[in-house]
PLY file of the C-alpha trace (Angstrom):
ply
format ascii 1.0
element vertex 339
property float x
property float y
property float z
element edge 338
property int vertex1
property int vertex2
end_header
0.20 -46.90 -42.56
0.38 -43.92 -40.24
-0.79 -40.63 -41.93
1.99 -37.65 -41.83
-1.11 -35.49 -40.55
-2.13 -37.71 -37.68
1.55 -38.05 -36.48
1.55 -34.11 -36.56
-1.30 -33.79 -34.65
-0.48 -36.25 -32.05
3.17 -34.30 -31.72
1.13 -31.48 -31.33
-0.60 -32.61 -28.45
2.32 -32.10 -26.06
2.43 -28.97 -26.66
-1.31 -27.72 -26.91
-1.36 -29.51 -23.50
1.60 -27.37 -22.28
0.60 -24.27 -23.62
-2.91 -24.17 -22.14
-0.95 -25.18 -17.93
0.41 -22.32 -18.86
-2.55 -19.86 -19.83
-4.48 -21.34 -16.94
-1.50 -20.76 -14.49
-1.21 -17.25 -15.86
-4.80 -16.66 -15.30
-4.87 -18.29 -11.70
-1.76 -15.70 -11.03
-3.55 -13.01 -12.18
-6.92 -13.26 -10.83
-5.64 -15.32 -7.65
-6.24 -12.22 -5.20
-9.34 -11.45 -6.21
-10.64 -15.12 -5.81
-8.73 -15.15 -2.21
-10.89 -12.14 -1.43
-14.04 -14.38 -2.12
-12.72 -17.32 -0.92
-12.27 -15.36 2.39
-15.46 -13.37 2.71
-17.48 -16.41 1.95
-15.56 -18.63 5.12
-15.90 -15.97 7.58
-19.67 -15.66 6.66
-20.09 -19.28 7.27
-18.60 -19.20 10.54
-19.67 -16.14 11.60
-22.90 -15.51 9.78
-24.56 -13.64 12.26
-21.90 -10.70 12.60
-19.42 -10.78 9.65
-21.71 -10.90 6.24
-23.56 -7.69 7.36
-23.32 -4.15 5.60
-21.80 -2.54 9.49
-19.04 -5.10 9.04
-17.71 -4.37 5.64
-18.57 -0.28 6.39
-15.81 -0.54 9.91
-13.42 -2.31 7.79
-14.11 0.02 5.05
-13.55 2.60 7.31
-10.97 1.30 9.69
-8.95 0.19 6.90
-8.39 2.93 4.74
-4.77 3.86 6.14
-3.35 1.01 5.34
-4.42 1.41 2.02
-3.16 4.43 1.59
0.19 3.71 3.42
0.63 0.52 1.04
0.33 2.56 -1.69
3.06 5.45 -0.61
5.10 2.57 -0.28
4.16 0.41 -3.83
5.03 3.78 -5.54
9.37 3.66 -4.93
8.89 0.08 -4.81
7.95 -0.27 -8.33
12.03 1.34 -9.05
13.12 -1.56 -6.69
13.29 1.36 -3.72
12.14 0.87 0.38
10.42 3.65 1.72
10.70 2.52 5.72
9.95 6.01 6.73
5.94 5.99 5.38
5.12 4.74 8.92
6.69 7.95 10.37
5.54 10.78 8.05
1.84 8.61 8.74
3.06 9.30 12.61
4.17 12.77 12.78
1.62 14.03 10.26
-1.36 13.02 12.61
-0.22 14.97 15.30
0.70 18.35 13.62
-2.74 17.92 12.29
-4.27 18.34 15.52
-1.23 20.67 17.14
-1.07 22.82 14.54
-4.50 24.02 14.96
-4.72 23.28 18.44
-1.52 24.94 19.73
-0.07 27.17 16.77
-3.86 28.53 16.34
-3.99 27.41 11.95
-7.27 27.03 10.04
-7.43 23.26 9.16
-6.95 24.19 5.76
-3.41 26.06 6.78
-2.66 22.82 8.91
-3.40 20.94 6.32
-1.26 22.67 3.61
1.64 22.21 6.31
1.70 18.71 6.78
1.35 18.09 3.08
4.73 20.12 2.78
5.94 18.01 5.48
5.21 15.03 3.51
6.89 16.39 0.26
9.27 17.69 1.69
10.36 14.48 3.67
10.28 12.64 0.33
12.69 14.95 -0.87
15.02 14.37 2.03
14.56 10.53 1.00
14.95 11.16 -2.46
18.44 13.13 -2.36
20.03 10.98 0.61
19.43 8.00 -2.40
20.25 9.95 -5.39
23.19 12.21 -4.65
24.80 10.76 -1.50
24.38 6.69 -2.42
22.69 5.85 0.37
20.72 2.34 0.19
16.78 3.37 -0.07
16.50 1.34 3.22
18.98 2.96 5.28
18.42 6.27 4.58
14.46 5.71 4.76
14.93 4.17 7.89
17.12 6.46 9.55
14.82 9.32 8.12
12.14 7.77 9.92
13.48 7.40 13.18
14.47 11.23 12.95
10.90 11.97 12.15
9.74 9.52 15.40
12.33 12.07 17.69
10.93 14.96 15.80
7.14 13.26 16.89
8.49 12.84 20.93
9.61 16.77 21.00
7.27 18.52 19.60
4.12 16.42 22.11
6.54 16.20 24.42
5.74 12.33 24.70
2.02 12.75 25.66
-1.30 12.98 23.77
-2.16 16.39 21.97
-6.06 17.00 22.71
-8.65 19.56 21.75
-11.48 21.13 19.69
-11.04 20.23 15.75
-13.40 22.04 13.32
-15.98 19.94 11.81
-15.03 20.83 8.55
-11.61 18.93 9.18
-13.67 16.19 10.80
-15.56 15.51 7.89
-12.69 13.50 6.74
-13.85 11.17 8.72
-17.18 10.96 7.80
-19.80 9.43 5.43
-21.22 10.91 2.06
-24.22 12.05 2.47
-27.31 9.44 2.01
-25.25 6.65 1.33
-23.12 5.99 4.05
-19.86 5.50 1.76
-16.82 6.43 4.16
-15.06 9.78 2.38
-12.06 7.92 3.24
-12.77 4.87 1.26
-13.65 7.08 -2.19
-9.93 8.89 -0.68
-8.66 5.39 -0.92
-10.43 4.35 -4.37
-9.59 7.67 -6.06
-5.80 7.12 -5.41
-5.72 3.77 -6.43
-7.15 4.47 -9.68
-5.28 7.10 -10.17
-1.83 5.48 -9.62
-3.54 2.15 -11.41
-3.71 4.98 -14.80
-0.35 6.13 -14.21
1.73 2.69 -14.04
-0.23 1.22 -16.68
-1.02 3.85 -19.01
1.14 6.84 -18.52
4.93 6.82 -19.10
5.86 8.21 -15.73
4.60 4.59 -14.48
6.48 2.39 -17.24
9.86 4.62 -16.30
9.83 3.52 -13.01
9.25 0.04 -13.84
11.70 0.36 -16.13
14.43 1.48 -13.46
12.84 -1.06 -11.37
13.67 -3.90 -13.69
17.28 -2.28 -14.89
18.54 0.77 -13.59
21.51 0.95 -16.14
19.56 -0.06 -19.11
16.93 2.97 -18.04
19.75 5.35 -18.06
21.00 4.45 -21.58
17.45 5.54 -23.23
17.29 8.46 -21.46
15.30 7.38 -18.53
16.73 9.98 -15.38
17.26 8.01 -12.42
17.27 10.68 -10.17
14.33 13.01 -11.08
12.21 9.80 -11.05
13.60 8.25 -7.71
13.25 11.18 -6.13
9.67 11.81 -7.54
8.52 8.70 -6.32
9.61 9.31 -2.49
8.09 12.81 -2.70
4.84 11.00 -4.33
5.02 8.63 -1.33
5.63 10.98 1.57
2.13 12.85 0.06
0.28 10.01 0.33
1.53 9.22 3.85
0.70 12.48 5.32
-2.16 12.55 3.74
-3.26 9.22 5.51
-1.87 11.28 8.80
-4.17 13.75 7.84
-7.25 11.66 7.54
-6.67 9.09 10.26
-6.14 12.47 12.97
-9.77 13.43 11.60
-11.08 9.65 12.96
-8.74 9.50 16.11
-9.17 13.21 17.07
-6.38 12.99 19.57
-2.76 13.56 18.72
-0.71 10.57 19.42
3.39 10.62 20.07
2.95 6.38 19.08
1.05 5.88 16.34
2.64 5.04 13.28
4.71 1.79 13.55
2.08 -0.24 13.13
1.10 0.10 10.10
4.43 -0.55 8.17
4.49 -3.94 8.33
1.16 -4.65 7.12
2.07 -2.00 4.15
4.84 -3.96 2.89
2.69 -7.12 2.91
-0.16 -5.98 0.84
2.28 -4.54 -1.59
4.58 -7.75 -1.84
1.51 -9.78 -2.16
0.03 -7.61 -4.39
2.63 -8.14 -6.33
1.83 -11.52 -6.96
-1.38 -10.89 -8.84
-3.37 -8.72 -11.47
0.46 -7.81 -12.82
2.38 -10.80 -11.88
6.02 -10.00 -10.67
5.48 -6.20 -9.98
4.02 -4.07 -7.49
0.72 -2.48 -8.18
-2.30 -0.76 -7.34
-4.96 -3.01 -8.13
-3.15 -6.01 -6.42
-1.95 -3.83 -3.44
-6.25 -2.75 -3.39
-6.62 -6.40 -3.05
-4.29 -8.15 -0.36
-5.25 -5.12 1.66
-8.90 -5.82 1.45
-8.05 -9.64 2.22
-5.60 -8.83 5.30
-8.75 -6.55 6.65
-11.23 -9.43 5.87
-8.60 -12.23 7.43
-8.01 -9.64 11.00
-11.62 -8.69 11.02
-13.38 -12.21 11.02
-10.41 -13.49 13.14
-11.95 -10.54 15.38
-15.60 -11.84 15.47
-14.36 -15.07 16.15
-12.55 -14.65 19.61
-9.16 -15.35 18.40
-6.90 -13.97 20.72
-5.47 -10.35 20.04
-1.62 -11.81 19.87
-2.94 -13.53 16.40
-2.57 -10.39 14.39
1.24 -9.74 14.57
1.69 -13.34 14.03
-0.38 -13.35 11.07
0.80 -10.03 9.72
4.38 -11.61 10.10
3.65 -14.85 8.67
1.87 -13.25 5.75
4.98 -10.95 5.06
7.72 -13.84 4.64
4.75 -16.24 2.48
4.09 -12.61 0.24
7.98 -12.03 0.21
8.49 -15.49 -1.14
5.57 -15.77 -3.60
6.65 -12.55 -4.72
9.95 -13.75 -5.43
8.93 -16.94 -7.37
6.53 -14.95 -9.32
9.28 -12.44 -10.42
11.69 -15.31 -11.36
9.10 -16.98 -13.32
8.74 -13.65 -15.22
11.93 -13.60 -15.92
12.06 -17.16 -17.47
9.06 -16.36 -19.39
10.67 -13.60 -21.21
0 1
1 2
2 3
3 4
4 5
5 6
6 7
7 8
8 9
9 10
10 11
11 12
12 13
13 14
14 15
15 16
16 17
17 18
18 19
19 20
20 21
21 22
22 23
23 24
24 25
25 26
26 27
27 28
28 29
29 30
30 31
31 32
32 33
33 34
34 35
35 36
36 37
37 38
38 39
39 40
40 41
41 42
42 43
43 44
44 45
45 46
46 47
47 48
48 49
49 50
50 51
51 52
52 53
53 54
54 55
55 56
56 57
57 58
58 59
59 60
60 61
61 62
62 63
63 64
64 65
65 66
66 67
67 68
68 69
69 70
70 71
71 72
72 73
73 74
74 75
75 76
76 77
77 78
78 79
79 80
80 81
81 82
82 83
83 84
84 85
85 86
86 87
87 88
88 89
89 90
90 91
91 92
92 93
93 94
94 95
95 96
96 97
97 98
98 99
99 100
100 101
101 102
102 103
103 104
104 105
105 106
106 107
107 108
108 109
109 110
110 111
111 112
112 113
113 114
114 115
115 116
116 117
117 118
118 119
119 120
120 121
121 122
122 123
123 124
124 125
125 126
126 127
127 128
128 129
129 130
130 131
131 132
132 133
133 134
134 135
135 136
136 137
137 138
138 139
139 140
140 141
141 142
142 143
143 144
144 145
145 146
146 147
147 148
148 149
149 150
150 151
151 152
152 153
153 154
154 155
155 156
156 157
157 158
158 159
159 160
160 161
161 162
162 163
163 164
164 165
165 166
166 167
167 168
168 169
169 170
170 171
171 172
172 173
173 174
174 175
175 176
176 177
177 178
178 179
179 180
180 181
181 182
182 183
183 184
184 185
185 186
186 187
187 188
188 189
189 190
190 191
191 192
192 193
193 194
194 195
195 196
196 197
197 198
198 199
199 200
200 201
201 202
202 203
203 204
204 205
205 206
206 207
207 208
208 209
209 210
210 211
211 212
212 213
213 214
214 215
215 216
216 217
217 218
218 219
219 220
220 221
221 222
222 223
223 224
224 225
225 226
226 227
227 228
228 229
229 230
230 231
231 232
232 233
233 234
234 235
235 236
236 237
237 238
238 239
239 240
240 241
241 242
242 243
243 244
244 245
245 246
246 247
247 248
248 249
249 250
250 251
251 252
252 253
253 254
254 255
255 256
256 257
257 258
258 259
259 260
260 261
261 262
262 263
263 264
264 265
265 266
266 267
267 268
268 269
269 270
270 271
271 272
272 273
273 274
274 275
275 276
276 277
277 278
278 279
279 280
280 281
281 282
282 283
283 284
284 285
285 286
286 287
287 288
288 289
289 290
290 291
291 292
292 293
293 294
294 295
295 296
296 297
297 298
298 299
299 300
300 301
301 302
302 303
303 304
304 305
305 306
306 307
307 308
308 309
309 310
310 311
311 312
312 313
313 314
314 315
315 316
316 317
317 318
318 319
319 320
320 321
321 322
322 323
323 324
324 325
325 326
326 327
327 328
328 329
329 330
330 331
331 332
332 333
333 334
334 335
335 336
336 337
337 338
């Protein structure tokens, strides 16, 4: 005779089973960038362990790296409302040069210059903000075509060529190291803002408002959530952080350049997208977009030590962006069954 509380036990084992695939998936999806990150430093230190598991390595990509951190997260920010900005790449572009021209040819102290292309920056996410909000522009066309106005604006005012001369080293100190410990400023730059905006979408309601309108616009509206004010906040948050990695990256470079920019949207959108996949499964944020950076830099710079050709790093950078686009996708749908 079969006792009633072994046959419930035994139906229960189903579901035990069940429920702990799914805890352990869960935690794989959440934790799965940062054991990528280790997965990847320890390979490239095995085949490269006389270059790539040294303290100059991990201080260049520290160091080299920072802008794309800091462009990833001007984009995450409108991304979390389910918004594009394409033009990050450009306010990046422009605001390196009138870093250096401004002080160079219009005679400002590098603070003044400073406070300039910060405006620049706001002031661009504005632009963004109000093309989206009041006209009904799609956040990708009007970001776009934004941007290319802001890569003319670039051509005319260096005329096309390199903008070159004496920067203060107060203003090249952004470059630089902290004192006694060789930290890169930039990386604590990098850190601080990523905490920051890690505080803001997790524990401040400006953050759950636009994830919120990022999840259902409509819905957001009917408790009182404003789509505009915080669409239009997000792109001016955005273009700050993009001129400010202008800012920074003109205090490494030194020399004003009409080209630079372009290059790093792509790999933006793939460390948010893949970001997106872990630490908050399904939506963009800071500690996830902190992580698929750091891996992309790991992946290009021990691709780097190891010879690979230098036509590997678009093709990689694209690759990555249709595999983060589609795990991104799969992890938001499974979010959505889940609730």
């Amino acid at each position: 005779m079969i006792d009633a509380g072994h046959m419930t036990s035994l139906g229960d084992r189903p579901k035990q089973g069940r429920r702990e695939g799914a805890t352990a998936s869960y935690l794989l999806a959440v934790w799965g960038l940062f054991l990528l990150l280790a997965f990847l430093i320890t390979l490239f230190s095995i085949l490269a362990p006389n270059t790539f598991p040294t303290l100059f390595t991990f201080k260049a990509m520290a160091n080299a790296r920072f802008v794309n951190l800091l462009i990833a997260l001007a984009v995450m920010i409108p991304m979390a409302a389910r918004h594009y900005d394409m033009s990050a790449a450009s306010v990046l572009g422009i605001s390196q040069m009138l870093a250096i021209g401004l002080q160079v040819h219009q005679g400002l102290g590098w603070g003044e210059a400073i406070a300039v292309v910060l405006l620049v920056g706001l002031l661009t996410g504005l632009v963004n903000g109000l093309l989206i909000v009041r006209c009904g522009i799609d956040s990708f066309i009007a970001t776009l075509g934004i941007g290319t106005v802001l890569y003319g604006a670039n051509l005319w005012y260096s005329g096309g060529t390199q903008i070159i001369g004496a920067l203060p080293p107060e203003f090249t100190a952004l470059s630089g190291f902290v004192p006694g410990t060789g930290i890169p400023i930039a990386l604590l730059i990098g850190l601080a803002f990523t905490g920051l905006l890690w505080v803001i979408f997790e524990y401040h309601y400006i953050g759950r408002h636009l994830y919120v309108l990022g999840d259902n616009p409509k819905a957001a509206e009917l408790v009182g959530i404003s789509y505009a004010k915080y669409t239009i906040g997000a792109f001016m948050a955005s273009g700050l952080l993009a001129s400010l990695a202008g800012i920074i990256l003109q205090a490494q470079l030194r020399t004003g350049e009409s080209t630079v920019g372009s290059e790093f949207l792509l790999p933006a959108f793939t460390a948010v997208l893949l970001g997106a996949t872990s630490v908050r499964p399904g939506r963009p944020n800071a500690i996830g977009t902190l992580l698929a950076t750091a891996s992309l830099a790991v992946v290009v710079a021990g691709l780097g030590q190891l010879g690979v050709p230098f036509f590997v790093e678009p093709l990689f950078n694209g690759a990555m962006l249709v595999g983060s686009v589609g795990l991104s996708v799969a992890v938001q749908r499974r979010r959505q069954r889940r609730k």
